[in-house]
N, C-alpha and C positions, 0 to 999 in steps of 0.2 A: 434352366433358371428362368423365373418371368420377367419378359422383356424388359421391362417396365423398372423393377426394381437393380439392373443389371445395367441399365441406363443412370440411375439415379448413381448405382456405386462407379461405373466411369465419371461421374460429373465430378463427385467428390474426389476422388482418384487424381483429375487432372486441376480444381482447385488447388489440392495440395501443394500438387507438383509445380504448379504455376508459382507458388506462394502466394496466392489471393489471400487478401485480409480482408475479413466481418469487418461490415461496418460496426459501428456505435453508437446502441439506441440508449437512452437515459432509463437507468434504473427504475424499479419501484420505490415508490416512497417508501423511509423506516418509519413503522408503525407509529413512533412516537409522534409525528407527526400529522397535521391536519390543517383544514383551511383559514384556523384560529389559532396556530402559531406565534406565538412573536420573534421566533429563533430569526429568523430575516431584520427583525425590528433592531438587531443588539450592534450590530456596528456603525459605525460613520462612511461607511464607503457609499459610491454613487451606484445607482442602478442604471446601465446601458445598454437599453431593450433587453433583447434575449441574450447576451451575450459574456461568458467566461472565462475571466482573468486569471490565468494559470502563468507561474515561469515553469521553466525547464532546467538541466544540465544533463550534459552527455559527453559518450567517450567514443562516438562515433565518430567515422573521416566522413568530412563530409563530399561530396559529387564536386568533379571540377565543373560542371554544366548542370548546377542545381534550378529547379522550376522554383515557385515561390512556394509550394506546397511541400515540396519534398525533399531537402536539401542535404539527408545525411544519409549514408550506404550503411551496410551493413559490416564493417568493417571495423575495428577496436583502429583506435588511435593515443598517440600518446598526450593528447593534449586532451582538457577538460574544459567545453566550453557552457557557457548560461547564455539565457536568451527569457523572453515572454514569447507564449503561444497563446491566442482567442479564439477561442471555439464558440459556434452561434448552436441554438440548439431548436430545431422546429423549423418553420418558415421563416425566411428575412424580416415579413412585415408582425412577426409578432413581437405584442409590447413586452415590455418587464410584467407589467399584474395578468396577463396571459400567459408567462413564464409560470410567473408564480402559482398561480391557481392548478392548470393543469399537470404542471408536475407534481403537486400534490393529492392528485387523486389516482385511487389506487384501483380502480376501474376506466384507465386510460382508454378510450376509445381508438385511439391509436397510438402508435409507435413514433417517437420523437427522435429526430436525426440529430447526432452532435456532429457537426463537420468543422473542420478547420478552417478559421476562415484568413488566418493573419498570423506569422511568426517571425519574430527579429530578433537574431543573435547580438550579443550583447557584448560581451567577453570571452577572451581565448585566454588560456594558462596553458604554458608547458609544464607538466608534472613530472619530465623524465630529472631535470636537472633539479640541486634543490642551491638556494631557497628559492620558491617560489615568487617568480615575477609575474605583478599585474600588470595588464594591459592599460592605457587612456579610460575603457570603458569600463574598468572594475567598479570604479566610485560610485558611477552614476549609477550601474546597476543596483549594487548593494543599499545603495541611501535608497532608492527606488522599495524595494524589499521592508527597509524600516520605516519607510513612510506607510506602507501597508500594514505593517504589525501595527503602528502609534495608531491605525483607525479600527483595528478589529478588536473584537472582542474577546477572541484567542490570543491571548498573546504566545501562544506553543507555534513551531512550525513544522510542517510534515511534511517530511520527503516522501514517495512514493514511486517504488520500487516492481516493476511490472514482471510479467514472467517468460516464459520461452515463447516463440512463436507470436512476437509481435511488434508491428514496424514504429515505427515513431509516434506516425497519429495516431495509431489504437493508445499507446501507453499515457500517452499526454489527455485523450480525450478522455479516459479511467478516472485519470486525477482531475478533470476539469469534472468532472460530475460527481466526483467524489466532495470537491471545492464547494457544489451548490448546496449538494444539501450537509453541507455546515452552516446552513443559512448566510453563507457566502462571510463566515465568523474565522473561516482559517487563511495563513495564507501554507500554502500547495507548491511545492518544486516535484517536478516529475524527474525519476533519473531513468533517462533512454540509454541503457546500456545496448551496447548488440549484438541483438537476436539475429539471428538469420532469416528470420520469419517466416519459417517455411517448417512443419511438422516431420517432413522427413528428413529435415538436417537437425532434429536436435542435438543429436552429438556435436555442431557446430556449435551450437547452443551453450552448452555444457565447458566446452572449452576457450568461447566467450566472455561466459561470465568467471571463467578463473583469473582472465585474462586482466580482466577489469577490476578487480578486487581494488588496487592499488588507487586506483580513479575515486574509487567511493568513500577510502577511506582517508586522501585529498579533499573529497567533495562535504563529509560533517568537519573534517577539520577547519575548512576553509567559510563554511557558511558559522561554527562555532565561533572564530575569531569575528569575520565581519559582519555578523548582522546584531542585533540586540536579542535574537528570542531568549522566553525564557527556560525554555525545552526545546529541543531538536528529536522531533515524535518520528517512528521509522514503520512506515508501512511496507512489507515485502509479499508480495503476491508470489504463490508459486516457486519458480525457476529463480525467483528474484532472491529468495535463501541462499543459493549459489554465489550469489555475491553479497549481500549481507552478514550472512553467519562468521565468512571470513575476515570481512572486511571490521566489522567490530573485534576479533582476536588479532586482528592488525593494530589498529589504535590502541586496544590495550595496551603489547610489547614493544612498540613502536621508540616507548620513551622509558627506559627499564630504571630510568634511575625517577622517577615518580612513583608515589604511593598512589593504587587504586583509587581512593579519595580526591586526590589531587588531578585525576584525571580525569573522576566522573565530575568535577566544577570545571576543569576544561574544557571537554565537550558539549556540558549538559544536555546529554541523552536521555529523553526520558522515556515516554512508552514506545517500545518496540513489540511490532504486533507480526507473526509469522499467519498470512493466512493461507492453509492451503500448502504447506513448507514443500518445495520437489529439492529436498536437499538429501543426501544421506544421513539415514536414520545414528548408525551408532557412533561416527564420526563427530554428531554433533553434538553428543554429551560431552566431553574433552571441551568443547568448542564454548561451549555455554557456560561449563566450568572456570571458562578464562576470561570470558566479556563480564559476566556478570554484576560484577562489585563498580563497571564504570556505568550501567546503565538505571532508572529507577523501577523498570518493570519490564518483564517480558511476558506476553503471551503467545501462544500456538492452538492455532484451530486446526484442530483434526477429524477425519473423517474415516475410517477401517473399511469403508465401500467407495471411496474416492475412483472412479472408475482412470482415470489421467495418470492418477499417481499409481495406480497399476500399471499401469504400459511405462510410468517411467523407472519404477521397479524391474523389470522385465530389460529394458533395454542397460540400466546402472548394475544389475546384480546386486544391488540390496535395497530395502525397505526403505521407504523415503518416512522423513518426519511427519509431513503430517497424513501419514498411512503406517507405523511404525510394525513390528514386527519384533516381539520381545524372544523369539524362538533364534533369533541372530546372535544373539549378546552374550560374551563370557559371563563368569559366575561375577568377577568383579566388575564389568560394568552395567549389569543387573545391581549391585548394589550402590554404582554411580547412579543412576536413572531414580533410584527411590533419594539418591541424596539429593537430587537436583528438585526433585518435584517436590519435596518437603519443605524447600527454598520458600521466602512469604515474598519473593518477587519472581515466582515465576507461577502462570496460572496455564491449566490445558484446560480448553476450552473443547469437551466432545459433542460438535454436533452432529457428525453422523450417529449417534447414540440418543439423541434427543428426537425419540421417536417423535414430538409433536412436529419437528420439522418437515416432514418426510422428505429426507434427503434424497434419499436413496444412492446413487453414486457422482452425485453433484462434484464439483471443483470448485463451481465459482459463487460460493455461497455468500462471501464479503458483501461482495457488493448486489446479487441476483434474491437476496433471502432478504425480506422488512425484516425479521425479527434479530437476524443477525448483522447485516449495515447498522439498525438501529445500537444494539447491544455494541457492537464498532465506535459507533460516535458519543455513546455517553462514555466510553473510555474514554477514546483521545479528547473530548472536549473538556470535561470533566475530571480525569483523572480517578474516575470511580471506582471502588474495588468491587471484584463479583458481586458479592452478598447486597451492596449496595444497587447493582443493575437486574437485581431480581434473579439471579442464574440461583441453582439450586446446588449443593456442594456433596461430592459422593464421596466415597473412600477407595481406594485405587490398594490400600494395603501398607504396613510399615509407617504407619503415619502419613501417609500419601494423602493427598485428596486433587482432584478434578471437578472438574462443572458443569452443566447440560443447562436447556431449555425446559422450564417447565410445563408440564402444560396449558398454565393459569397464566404462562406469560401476560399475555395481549391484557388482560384483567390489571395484572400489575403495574401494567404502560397506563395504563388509562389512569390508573389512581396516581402514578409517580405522574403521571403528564398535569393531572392538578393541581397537586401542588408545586410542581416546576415552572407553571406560570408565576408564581407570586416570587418563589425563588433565584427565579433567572433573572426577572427586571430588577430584585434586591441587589443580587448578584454584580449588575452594571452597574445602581447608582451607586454603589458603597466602592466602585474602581475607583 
């Protein structure tokens, strides 16, 4: 074998092994986007320098001899705590309008560090006993939280749900860059479940996030009662369906003498966006079958070349969702699958089918793809149905349909981006 590349596969090899975690460089910008923007213009919040106001919650133990950077193991605990975490993104001495400018251009000359620069836990909850006791610092936190939604211009909030193989500050920095380009319009809880961080223990992974089910579905109940939003939006990346998928058939049955209705004003879940799903494929029909009626929309990005969601295939013995495999499935739950997809709140989103993407066996298209981060945030900001974000609508069969990328996308952004100037600032002054 040549040296050379035999070297490069030990290097990789002992990454792994180590658990080294990728840093976090700042996305490309979503195509809608440009240096003539006013999405930045729509809230009341302050701009400080470069820097990224993201909270957290997690169901990690944390280190008895934590550093100020790293303070939580990898480990499931039975307590649920919140915090803020600030991520600086670039060099120290860059201002806010050097933020702003260069992250908006999609010919970045170089590659933009997000690093954590500050994190303060805030509140503990024990979740094993019920009813749940707040700590001294639940209050502050919480009003904290609302005082953030009273200045943005989202008033939804999004959880954001990370996937296998990643330690704290990858998952939190995700959602901190995910935060900016909302035009800094949402507020963002990251949930640090735990991962092992390491690709060779996904099966820790796997039985982590079973682990945790119970925490996340503690963590919408409890942000549902204390905060004001007026949706509780569910971003789940990847491995993060592992615990989402459940944890909303938890809150469903949790309270059997309510009707669905009564639930979905409970919680007020509204879009939940599977990107990427590494959950089991036919498992989740049942599953979906059971959240559904509490939540106001579901989608699922999928990909049939997902090169990741192959290998997690491989190691689970069945098809993950968003790589699905319809050759798996009885006769009846081939006939659940067309009754789910029929549903007018549930959308598949195929972009590895969307030849103009050239995916080819991507994973991390959410947030790594303008056309799909973009298509991303006119959901959760907006609440917009496909048709309305320009996706084009197929037929799947039995009344089925699905949606792809056109290939006039970018044409359609430019036209919707005109008239969403005059719309977006109507939009504020008529709040």
């Amino acid at each position: 074998m040549n040296t050379r590349i035999s070297l490069l596969i030990i290097t990789i090899f002992c990454l792994f092994l180590g658990g080294c975690q990728p840093k976090v460089y700042l996305m490309p910008p979503p195509i809608v986007f440009d240096q003539d923007t006013i999405l930045f213009e729509l809230s009341n919040t302050e701009r400080d320098e470069n820097l990224l106001y993201t909270g957290y919650a997690t169901n990690r133990l944390p280190f008895e001899k934590p550093d100020r950077h790293n303070i939580y193991s990898i480990f499931p605990a039975d307590t649920l705590r919140f915090g803020f975490v600030v991520h600086r993104v670039g060099d120290p001495g860059m201002s806010w309008e050097e933020l702003r400018a260069i992250s908006l251009d999609n010919a970045r000359s170089e590659d933009l560090l997000i690093k954590q620069e500050w994190l303060r836990e805030q509140v503990v909850i024990d979740i094993s006993e019920a009813p749940i006791h707040f700590d001294a610092g639940a209050d502050g936190f919480f009003q904290n939280l609302n005082n953030a939604l009273d200045k943005t211009y989202d008033k939804d909030l999004l959880v954001y749900v990370h996937g296998a193989n990643s330690n704290f500050y990858r998952a939190t920095a995700q959602g901190a860059q995910y935060y900016h380009f909302t035009g800094h319009n949402t507020v963002v809880i990251t949930f640090s479940w735990p991962s092992a961080e390491n690709i060779l223990r996904y099966k820790t992974d796997v039985l982590h996030a079973k682990k945790t089910v119970p925490a996340f579905a503690h963590l919408i109940e409890i942000l549902a009662e204390r905060t004001k939003a007026r949706h509780i939006n569910i971003l789940a990346y990847s491995a993060g369906a592992q615990v989402v998928t459940p944890g909303l058939v938890r809150l469903r049955e949790q309270y059997p003498g309510m009707s669905p209705q009564d639930l979905k004003m409970k919680y007020r879940i509204g879009e939940v966006y599977f990107a990427a799903p590494d959950t089991d494929f036919s498992p989740f029909i049942d599953r979906y079958l059971a959240f559904k009626d509490i939540v106001e929309r579901t989608t699922i990005n999928i990909n049939f070349n997902d090169s990741v969601l192959r290998f997690a295939a491989i190691q689970n013995g069945l098809s993950r969702l968003g790589r699905p495999n319809l050759s798996e499935l009885t006769d009846d739950e081939r006939i659940n699958v067309f009754e789910m997809i029929r549903s007018d709140r549930l959308d598949i989103l195929d972009v590895g089918n969307s030849d103009a993407l050239q995916l080819g066996g991507a994973h991390d298209s959410w947030y790594n793809h303008p056309w799909v981060s973009n298509d991303l945030l006119l959901l959760m900001l907006h609440n917009a149905d496909p048709d309305d974000r320009g996706l084009e609508r197929y037929e799947y069969g039995s009344g089925s349909t699905g949606y792809y990328f056109p290939e006039n996308y970018q044409e359609i952004m430019t036209e919707l981006r005109r008239i969403s100037r005059e719309t977006f600032l109507q939009d504020y002054l008529d709040q």
